[in-house]
Every structure is written in structure tokens, then in C-alpha cells.
C-alpha positions in Angstrom: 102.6 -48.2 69.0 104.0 -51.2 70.7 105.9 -52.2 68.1 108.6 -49.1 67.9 108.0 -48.7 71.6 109.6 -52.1 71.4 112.4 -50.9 69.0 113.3 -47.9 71.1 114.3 -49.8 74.4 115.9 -52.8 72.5 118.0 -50.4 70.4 118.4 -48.5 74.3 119.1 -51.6 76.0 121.9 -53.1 73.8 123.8 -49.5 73.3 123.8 -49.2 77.1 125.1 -52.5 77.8 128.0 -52.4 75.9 128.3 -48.6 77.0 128.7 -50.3 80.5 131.3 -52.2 80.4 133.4 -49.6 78.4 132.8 -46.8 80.7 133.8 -48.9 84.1 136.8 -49.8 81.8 138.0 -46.2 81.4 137.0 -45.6 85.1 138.9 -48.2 86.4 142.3 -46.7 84.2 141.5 -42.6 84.7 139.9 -42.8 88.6 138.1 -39.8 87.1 134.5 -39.2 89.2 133.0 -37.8 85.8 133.6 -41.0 84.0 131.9 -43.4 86.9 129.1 -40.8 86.9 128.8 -41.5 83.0 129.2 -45.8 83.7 127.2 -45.4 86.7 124.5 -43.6 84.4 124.7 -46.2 81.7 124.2 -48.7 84.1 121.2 -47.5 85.3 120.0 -46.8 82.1 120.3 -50.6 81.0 119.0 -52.0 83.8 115.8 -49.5 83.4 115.8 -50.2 79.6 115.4 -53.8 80.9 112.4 -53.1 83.3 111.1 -51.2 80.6 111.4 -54.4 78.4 110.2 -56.3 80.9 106.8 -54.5 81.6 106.1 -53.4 77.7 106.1 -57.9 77.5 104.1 -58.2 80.4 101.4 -55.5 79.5 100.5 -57.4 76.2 98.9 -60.1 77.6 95.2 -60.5 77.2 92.6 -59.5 79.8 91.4 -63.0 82.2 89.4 -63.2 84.9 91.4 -61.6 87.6 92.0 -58.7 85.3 89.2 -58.4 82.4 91.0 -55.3 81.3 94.0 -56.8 80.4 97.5 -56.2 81.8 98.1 -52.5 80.0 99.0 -50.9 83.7 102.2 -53.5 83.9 103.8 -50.8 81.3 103.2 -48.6 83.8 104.2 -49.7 86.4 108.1 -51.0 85.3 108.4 -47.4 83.9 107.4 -46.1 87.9 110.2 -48.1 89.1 113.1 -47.5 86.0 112.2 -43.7 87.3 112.8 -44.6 91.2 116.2 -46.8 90.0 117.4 -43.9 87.8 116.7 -41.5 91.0 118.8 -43.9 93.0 120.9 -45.7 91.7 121.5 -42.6 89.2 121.1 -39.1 90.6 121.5 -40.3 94.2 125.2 -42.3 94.1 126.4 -39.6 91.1 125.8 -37.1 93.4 127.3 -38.5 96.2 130.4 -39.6 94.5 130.8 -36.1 93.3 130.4 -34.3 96.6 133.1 -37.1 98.0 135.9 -35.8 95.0 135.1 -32.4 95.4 136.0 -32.4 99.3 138.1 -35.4 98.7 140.2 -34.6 95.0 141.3 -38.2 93.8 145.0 -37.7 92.0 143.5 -38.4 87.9 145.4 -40.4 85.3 143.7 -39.5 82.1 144.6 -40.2 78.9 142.9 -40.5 75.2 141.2 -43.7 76.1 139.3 -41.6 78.5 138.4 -38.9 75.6 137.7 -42.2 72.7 135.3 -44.0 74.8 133.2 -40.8 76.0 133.7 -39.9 71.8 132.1 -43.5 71.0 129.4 -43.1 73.8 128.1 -39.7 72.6 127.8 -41.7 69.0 126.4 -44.6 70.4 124.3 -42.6 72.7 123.4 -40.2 69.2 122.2 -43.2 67.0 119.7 -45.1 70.5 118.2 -40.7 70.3 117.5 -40.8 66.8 115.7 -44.5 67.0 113.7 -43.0 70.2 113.1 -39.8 68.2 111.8 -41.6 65.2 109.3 -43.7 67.9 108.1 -40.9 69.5 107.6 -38.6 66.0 105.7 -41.5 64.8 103.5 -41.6 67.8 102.9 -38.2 68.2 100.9 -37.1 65.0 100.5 -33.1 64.7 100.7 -32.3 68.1 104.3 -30.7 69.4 106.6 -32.8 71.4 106.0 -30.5 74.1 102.5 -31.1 73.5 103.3 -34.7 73.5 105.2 -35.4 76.5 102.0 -34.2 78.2 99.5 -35.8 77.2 101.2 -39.4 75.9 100.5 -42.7 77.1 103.1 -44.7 76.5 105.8 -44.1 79.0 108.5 -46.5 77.2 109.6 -44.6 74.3 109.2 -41.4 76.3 111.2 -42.6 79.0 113.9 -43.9 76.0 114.3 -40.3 74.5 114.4 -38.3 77.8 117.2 -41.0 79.3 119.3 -40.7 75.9 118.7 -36.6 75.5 120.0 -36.9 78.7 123.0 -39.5 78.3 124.5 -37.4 75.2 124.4 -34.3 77.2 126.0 -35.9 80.1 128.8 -37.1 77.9 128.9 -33.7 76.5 129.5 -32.3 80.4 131.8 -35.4 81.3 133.8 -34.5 77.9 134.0 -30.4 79.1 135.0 -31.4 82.6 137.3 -34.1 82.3 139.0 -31.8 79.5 139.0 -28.7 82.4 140.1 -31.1 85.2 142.8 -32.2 82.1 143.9 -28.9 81.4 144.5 -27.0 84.7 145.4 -29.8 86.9 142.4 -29.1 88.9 139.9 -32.3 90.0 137.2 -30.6 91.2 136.3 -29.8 87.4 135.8 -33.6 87.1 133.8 -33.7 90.6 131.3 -30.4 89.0 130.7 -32.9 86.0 129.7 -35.6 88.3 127.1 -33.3 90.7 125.7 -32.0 86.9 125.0 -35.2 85.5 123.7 -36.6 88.3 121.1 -33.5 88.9 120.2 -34.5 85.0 119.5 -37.7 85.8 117.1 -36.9 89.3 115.3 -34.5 86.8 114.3 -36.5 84.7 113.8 -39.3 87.2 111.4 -37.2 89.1 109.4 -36.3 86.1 109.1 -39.6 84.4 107.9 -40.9 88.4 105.2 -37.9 87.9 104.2 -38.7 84.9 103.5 -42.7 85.6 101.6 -42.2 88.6 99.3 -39.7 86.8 98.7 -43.2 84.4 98.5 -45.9 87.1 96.1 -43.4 89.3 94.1 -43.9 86.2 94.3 -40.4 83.9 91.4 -39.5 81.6 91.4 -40.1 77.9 92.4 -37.1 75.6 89.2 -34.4 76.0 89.6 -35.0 72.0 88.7 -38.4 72.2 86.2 -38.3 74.6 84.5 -35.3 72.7 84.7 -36.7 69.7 82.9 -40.3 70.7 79.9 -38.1 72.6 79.3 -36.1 69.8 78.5 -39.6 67.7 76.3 -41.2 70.3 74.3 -37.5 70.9 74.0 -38.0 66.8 72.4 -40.3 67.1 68.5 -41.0 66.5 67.9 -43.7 69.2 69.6 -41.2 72.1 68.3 -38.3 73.7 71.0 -37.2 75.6 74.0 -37.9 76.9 73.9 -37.3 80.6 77.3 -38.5 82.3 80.6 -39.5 80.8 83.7 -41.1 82.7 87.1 -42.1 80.8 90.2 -43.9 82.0 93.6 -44.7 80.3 94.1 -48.9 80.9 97.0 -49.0 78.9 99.2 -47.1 76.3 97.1 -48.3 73.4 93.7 -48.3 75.0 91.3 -46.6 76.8 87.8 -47.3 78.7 84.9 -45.4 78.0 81.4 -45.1 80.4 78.5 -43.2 79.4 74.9 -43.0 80.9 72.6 -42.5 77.7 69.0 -41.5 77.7 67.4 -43.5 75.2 64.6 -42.0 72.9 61.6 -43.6 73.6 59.5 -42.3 71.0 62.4 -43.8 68.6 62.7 -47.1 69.4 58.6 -46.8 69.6 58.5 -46.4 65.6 60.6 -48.8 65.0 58.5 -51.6 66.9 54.8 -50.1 65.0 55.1 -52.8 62.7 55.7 -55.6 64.5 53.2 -54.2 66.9 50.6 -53.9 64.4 51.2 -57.7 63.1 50.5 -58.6 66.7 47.9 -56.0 67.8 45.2 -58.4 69.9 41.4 -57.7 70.0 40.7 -55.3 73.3 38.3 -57.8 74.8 40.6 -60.8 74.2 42.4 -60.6 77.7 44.7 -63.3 77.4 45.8 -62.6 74.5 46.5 -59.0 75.3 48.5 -59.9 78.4 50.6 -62.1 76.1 50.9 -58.9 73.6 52.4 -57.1 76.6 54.4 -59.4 77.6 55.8 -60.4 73.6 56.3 -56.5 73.4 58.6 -55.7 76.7 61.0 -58.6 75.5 61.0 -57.4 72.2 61.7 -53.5 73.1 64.6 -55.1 75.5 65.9 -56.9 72.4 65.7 -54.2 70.0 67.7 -51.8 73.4 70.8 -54.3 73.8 70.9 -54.9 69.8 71.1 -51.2 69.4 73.5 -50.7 72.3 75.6 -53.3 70.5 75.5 -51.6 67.6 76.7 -48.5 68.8 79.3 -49.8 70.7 80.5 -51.4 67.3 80.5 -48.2 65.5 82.5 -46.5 68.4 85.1 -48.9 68.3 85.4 -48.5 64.5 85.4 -45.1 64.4 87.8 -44.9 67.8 90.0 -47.9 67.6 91.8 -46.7 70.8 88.3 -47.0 72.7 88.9 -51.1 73.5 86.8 -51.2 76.8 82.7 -49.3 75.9 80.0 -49.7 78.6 76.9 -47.7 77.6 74.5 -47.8 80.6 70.7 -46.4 79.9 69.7 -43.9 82.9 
């Protein structure tokens, strides 16, 4: 999952950043508020890319001893803040800038250069979708992307598709307005695009920021998951019931799981009648019989952690997504 996670905000990252620096360009010869809307948007798009970079490298690193459960909630926590820098530095000075042209019409000087580069962004803009598409459809399984969005834990390519889906629309309203504004003479067409694109970008912005505090408050693992691994352990002839079960996402790829198991006494009690009948003392030899007792509560302990261990393995076989298993007897 990393891996095209990784893919995705690379491919994002270097499309934007040469995006940039041809969109100020064309700004700089048209004055046209739609086109700094668009360069302002790439802009913000590369430098969220980057913190998107940034934490997806920082969340790999193994658990230590200030954090035994490893550093999966950096991811997170960069995508939080690539939301609040696409609400500011995105929807907020977009929309600014276009209510200043709309009250304030600048005197536009456009020309093709304008129409090429916001041609060459929408392909640029097309191919970054179609690598964030591919991330995402390999992620997702058979579940819709509806379906998807809601429940998925990796915020990096799913921040990468919405920001593009996004971008290529906004070049597709920068394109209609700046051809309007063209056409009748009329800037406030080129001020509408602005407000529009900027409103794009604070929707998104404000869903993405929804969606990561959901995962840094700590969200549940799917109820498949969590159903699924329950109805092991219950299948199981050494538990008697499962009476408490809590789940927690710790990263994009893994989750922890915590259930309270009663144990099946009467189990584990047939499986120590042979070694208890090896050892069975004489009823008047005290001594010994306190030594019995004693040899047979260690060996009950040992047999309980060696079959907690044992579950635990066969969980995380079965569930590789389940990194974190604490099975506590109640």
C-alpha cells in the first residue's frame, strides 16, 4: 500500500512543480485572476504533495520506546495539515483574489500562451489522476470508491486523487472563464472562475481535514475485520467466550486489536491429564503433594501464554493488517 501511495504523490509532486512555475508565468503575461487561482492552486498542491511526502517517510519508521506502536499516525498527521494549507493558502487567497477582480476588474491581456499552458496542465494534471486512480483502484479491492473514500486508511493517495479530480476541473473552469472573460470583454468572467475554483479547493480541504482527524482521534478497524478475527478466536476450543473487543487504526497499513477472552478451563484441563497423571503424588505424602500443586499452576500458566501465543500467531497470519494483538484473559 505504501508503495503506490508513494507513486501517487511523487508522480503529484513533480507534475505540480513544473505546473507552478508555468502558471505564475502565464499570470505574470495575462494579469488574468483565473490563471493565479490555477498557479496559486498548483502551488498549494506541491507544497501539500511535499508534506504528504514528508509524513508517508516519517510514518515508516519502526516502533521504539517512546512510541512502541511505531510512527503510522505521522501519515496522518502531514495529511491534517496539506488539508489546512490547501484551505488557506488555496481556497482562502483564491477567493479573496477573486472577490478583489470582481469589484476591482483588472484590464486582461490574454493570448494563446494563456490557453497552451492551461491545455498542458489539464494533460499534465490528467496523467498525475490516472497514476492516483490506478493507486487507489489497487487499494480498494471490491468495495466502490464511494465506499472507499469512507472507510480507507490511507489518506495519501486519497488526498492525491481528490487534489488532481479537482486540479483538472479547475483548469476546465479557468479554461471556460478565461475563454468568456476573452470573448465578451467582460473580466468578471475571469473573477467567477477564481471564486469557483477556490470553493473546489475549501471542499475538498475541509473533507480531507474531516477525514484525518477521524484517523488521528484513533477510528475503529473495518467491523469486517474485527468480525472476522472474533469469529476465529470464539472457534476456538481453548476459549469460551469472547466478552469485550476494542480496535484502533495506528496507521494506514495496520491496525491494533484488544480482546478479553474467557478461557475454557475444562480445555486446557484435558490437555494437562497426562502430565498430571505422570506426576500424581500419594494423598498422604504432603510434601510432595504441595510440590504437585505448585509444579501444576506453573505448568497451567505455561500451557495459557503458549496458547495465547499461538493464537496471536494464527491471527496475524490469517489478518496480516492486525500488527498490534493483546489477548487479555478475564
Amino acid at each position: 500500500m505504501a508503495a503506490s501511495s508513494k507513486t501517487a504523490v511523487l508522480a503529484a509532486l513533480v507534475g505540480n512543480s513544473v505546473l507552478t512555475v508555468l502558471k505564475f508565468g502565464a499570470f505574470l503575461v495575462s494579469g488574468s485572476g483565473a490563471m493565479l487561482s490555477e498557479a496559486i492552486h498548483t502551488a498549494a498542491d506541491a507544497a501539500n504533495q511535499a508534506l504528504l511526502f514528508i509524513g508517508l517517510k516519517r510514518s515508516l519508521r519502526p516502533g521504539d520506546r517512546r512510541h512502541p506502536y511505531g510512527y503510522g499516525g505521522e501519515r496522518f498527521l502531514f495529511a491534517l495539515l496539506s488539508a489546512v494549507g490547501i484551505f488557506v493558502f488555496g481556497c482562502g487567497v483564491t477567493v479573496y483574489h477573486g472577490v478583489h477582480i470582481w469589484f476591482h476588474p483588472p484590464e486582461l491581456s490574454l493570448s494563446w500562451h494563456v490557453f497552451a499552458v492551461l491545455l498542458l496542465s489539464l494533460l499534465v494534471d490528467g496523467l498525475v489522476l490516472v497514476v492516483a486512480a490506478r493507486a487507489v483502484w489497487a487499494q480498494k479491492g471490491e468495495k466502490s470508491l464511494f465506499e472507499y473514500l469512507h472507510t480507507a486508511t490511507d489518506p495519501s493517495a486519497i488526498a492525491v486523487l481528490l487534489e488532481d479530480a479537482v486540479a483538472c476541473l479547475g483548469v476546465l473552469i479557468a479554461l471556460g472563464c478565461i475563454g468568456l472573460a476573452h470573448l465578451t470583454g467582460e473580466p468578471r468572467w475571469d473573477a467567477l472562475g477564481s471564486i469557483l475554483i477556490g470553493l473546489l479547493m475549501g471542499g475538498i480541504a475541509i473533507w480531507l481535514g474531516v477525514k484525518n482527524r477521524e484517523l488521528l482521534l484513533g477510528r475503529a478497524a473495518s467491523p469486517e475485520l474485527v468480525e472476522a478475527a472474533v469469529d476465529f478466536l470464539r472457534s476456538q476450543p481453548s476459549v469460551l467466550r469472547v466478552s469485550r473487543v476494542r480496535s484502533r487504526v495506528v496507521s494506514a497499513d495496520d491496525v491494533k486489536l484488544q480482546v478479553d477472552l474467557d478461557f475454557n478451563g475444562a480445555w486446557f484441563g484435558r490437555q494437562l491429564d497426562g502430565w498430571a497423571r505422570a506426576r500424581l503424588p500419594q494423598p498422604e505424602d504432603r510434601p510432595a503433594a504441595e510440590q504437585f500443586a505448585e509444579d501444576f499452576g506453573r505448568e497451567l500458566i505455561d500451557r495459557l501464554g503458549l496458547e495465547v501465543d499461538r493464537l496471536e500467531r494464527e491471527l496475524t497470519a490469517r489478518f496480516p493488517r492486525l500488527r498490534f494483538i493483546e489477548l487479555e484473559a478475564d
